[in-house]
C-alpha positions in Angstrom: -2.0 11.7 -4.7 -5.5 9.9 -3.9 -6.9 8.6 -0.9 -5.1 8.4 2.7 -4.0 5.5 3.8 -2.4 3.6 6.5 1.2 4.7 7.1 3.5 7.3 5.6 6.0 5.6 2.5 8.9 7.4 1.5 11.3 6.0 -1.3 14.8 5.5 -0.5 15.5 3.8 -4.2 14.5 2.0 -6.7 14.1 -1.4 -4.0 12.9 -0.1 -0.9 10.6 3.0 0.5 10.1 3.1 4.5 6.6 2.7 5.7 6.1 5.0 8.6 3.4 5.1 11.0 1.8 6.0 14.4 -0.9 4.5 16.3 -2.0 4.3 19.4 -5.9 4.5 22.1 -7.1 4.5 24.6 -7.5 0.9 26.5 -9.9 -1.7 24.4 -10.2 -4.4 27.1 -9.9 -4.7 30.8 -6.8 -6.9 31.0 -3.6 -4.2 30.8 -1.4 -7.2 29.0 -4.2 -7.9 26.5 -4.3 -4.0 25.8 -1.2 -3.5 25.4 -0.7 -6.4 22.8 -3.7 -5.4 20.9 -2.5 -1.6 20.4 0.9 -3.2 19.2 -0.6 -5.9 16.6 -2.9 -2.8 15.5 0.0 -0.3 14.7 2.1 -3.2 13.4 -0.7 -4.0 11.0 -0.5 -0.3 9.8 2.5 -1.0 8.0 1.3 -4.6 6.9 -1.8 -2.9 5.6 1.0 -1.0 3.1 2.1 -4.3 1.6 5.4 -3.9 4.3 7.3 -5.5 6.9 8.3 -4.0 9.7 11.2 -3.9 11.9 11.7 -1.0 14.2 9.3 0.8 16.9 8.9 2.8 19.6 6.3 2.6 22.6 3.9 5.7 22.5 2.5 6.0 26.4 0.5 8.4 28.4 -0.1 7.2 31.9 -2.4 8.6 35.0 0.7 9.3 37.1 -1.6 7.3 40.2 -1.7 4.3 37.5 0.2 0.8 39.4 3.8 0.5 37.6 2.4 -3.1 37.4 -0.3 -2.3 35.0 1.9 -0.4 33.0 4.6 -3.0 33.0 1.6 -5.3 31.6 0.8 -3.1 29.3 4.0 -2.9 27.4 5.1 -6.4 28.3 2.2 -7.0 25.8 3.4 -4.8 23.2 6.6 -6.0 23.6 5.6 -9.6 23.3 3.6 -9.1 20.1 6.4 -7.2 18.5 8.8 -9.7 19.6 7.1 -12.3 17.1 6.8 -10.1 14.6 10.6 -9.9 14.3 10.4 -6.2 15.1 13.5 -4.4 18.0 11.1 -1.7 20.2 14.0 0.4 20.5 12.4 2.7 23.3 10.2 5.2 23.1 8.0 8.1 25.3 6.0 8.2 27.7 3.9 11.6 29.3 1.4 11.7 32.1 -2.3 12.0 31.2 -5.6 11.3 32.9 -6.5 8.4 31.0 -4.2 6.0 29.5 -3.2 5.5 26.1 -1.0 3.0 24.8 1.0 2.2 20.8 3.8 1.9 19.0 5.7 4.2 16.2 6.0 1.4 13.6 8.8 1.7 10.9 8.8 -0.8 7.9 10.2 -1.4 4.3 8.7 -2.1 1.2 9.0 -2.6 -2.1 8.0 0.5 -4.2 6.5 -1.8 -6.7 4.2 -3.7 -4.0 3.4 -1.1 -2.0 -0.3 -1.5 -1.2 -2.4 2.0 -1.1 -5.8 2.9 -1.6 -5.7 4.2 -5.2 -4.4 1.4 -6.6 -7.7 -0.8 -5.9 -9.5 -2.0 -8.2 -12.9 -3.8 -8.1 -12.6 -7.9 -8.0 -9.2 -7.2 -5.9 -8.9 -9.7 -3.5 -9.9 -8.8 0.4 -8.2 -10.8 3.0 -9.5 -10.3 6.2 -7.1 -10.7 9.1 -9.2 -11.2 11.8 -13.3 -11.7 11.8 -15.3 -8.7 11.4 -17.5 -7.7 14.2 -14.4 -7.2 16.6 -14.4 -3.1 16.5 -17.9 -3.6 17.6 -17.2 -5.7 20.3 -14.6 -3.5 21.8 -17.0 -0.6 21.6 -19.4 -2.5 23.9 -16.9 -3.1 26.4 -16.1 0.4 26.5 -20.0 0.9 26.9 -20.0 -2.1 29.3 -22.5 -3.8 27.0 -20.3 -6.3 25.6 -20.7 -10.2 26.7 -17.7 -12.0 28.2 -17.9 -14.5 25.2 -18.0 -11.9 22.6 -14.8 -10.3 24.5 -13.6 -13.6 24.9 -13.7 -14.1 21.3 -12.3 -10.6 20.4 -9.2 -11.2 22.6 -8.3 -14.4 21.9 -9.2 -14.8 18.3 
């Protein structure tokens, strides 16, 4: 059908197709409630990415069983709140034990089958817009490397 893209779209009629999709890592930064609304905004953006809204998900978890209930609290208190004002209901979800944490949302969105947004429908002199500055993929890296400086993190998280 051409190249893969973002989500899953399946067409319910002639107005609407649902934009499926799953996403979720391992932890970005060090703060569990900045984590856990990053991995949120990034599966959100999945469906976003389609031309879509979204308005249902479920967490995705896998927690170190020794892992504080407080951090993962913070963790989906973070999802929660960035799916909160998005307009989208996380209607539960699952959560398995695992050595290392990992932390998203199944994301489920409408669009319009006429302004769906994929990959083979670009065109050069398409317009680009950027929702956040490039460079921040990098700078999450490094932290994971611990060669990232607070300001760039700083930047990353807040920006």
């Amino acid at each position: 059908m051409g190249e893969p893209d973002d989500a899953a779209v399946w067409q319910l009629d002639d107005e609407r197709a649902l934009v499926v999709t799953t996403d979720f890592f391992t932890p970005v930064v060090d703060d569990a409630y900045d984590y856990g609304a990053i991995a949120a905004a990034n599966a959100l953006s999945d469906v976003y990415a389609m031309g879509g809204r979204p308005f249902l998900a479920l967490n995705i978890a896998a927690m170190p069983p020794d892992l504080p209930t407080e951090v993962t609290s913070n963790i989906l208190h973070g999802g929660a709140d960035i799916a909160h004002q998005a307009g989208v209901v996380i209607a539960g979800g699952h959560t398995v034990q695992d050595k290392e944490p990992k932390y998203g949302l199944v994301v489920l969105g409408f669009v319009h089958p006429q302004h769906m947004l994929t990959k083979s429908r670009l065109h050069p002199g398409d317009l680009l817009v950027l929702s956040k500055p490039l460079g921040f993929g990098t700078t999450t890296t490094a932290l994971k490397r611990e060669q990232a400086s607070p300001a760039d993190v700083a930047e990353a998280v807040g920006g």
